[in-house]
TITORRO-765063 format. One line per field, with one value per residue (C-alpha): residue number from 1; residue in one letter; chain; x, y, z. Coordinates in steps of 0.2 Angstrom, whole numbers, m for minus. Layout:
REM residues N
num: c(NUM; ...)
residuo: c(A; ...)
cadena: c(A; ...)
x: c(X; ...)
y: c(Y; ...)
z: c(Z; ...)
//
This chain:
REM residues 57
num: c(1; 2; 3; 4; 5; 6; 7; 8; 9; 10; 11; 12; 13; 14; 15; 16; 17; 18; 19; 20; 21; 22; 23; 24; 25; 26; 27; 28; 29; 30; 31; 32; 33; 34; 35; 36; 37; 38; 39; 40; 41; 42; 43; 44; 45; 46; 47; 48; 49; 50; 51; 52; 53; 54; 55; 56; 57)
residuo: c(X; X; X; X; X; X; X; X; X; X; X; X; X; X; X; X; X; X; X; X; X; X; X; X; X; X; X; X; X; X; X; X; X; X; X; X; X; X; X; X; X; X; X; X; X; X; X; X; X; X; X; X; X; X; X; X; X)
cadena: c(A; A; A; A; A; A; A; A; A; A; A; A; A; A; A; A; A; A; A; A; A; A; A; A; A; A; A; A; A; A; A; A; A; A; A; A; A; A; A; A; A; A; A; A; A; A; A; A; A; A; A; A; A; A; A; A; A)
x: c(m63; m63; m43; m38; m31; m18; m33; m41; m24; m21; m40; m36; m17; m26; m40; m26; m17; m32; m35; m17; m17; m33; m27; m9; m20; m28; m11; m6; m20; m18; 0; m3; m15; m7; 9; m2; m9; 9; 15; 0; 4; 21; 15; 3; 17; 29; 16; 8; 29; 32; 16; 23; 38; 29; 39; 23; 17)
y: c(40; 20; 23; 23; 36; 46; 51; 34; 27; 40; 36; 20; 23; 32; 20; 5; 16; 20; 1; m3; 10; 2; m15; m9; 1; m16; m26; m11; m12; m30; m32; m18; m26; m42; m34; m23; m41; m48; m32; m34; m54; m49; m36; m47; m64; m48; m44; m64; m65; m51; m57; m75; m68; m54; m54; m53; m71)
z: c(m224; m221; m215; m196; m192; m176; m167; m166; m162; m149; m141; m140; m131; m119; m114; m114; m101; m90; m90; m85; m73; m65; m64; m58; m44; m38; m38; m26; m16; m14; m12; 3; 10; 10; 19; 31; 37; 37; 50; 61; 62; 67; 81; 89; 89; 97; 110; 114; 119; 128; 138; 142; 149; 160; 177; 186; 182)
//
C-alpha cells in the first residue's frame, strides 16, 4: 500500500501513448491536408495554362 507500483506505471505508459498517437494522427491529417491543397493548386495552374494556349482562341 501507499507505493506506486508496475501496474500504475504500465496504465499510465499506455494512456501517454494513446495521447501521442492522437496528436500524431491530427499532425497527419493536417500535414495531408495541407499537401492535398498544394496538389489541387498545382492542377488547376496546369489546366488555367493549358487553356490560355488552346489553339482554338
Amino acid at each position: 500500500m501507499g507505493g506506486f507500483n508496475f501496474g500504475d506505471m504500465l496504465v499510465q505508459l499506455v494512456f501517454l501513448g494513446i495521447i501521442i498517437l492522437i496528436i500524431l494522427v491530427i499532425i497527419g491529417l493536417i500535414r495531408s491536408s495541407i499537401e492535398r491543397r498544394k496538389q489541387i493548386w498545382r492542377m488547376e495552374e496546369k489546366i488555367n495554362s493549358l487553356t490560355k494556349h488552346d489553339p482554338k482562341d
